[in-house]
N, C-alpha and C positions, 0 to 999 in steps of 0.2 A: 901118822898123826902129827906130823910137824906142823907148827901153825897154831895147832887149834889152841895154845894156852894165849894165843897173841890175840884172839876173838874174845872181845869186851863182853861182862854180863854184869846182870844185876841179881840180887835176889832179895825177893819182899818177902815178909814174915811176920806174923799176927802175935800180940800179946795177949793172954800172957800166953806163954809158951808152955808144948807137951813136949815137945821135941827139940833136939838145939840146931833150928833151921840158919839162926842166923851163924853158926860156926859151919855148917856146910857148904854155905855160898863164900866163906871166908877161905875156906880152904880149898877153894878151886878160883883164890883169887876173884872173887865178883865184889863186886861194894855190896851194900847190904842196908834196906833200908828195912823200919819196923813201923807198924801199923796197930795202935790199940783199940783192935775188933778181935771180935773172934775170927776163926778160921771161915766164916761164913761168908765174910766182908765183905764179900763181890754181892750180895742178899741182904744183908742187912745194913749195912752203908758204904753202896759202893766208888761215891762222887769221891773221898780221900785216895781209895783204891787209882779211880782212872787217872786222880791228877798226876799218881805220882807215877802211873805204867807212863803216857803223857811225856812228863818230863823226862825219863830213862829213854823212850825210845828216840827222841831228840838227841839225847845225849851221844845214845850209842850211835845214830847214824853220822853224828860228826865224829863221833872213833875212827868209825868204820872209813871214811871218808879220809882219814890221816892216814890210815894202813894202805891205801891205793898208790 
């Protein structure tokens, strides 16, 4: 497994919360953004959801691009 903690992530998470998603992407190192939807979000409003998958994927592909 060497490497893998040097691969950028993110992780998104809906309020309010049942679970504490946003201390699980913390603790495997990812940033951590949050979203006041329900867990449905990608259904019931999903234009917030895509801007910010969106901007993460941009982000990470310039990580990704730094680790080459």
């Amino acid at each position: 497994m060497a490497g893998v903690d040097r691969i950028p992530g993110t992780a998104i998470h809906c309020r309010p919360q049942i679970y504490p998603f946003d201390r699980f992407g913390q603790a495997v190192g990812y940033r951590t953004h949050a979203l006041d939807d329900p867990h449905d979000v990608m259904l019931t409003d999903p234009e917030p959801l895509a801007r910010i998958l969106l901007d993460v994927c941009a982000l990470q592909e310039a990580e990704a691009r730094s680790l080459e």
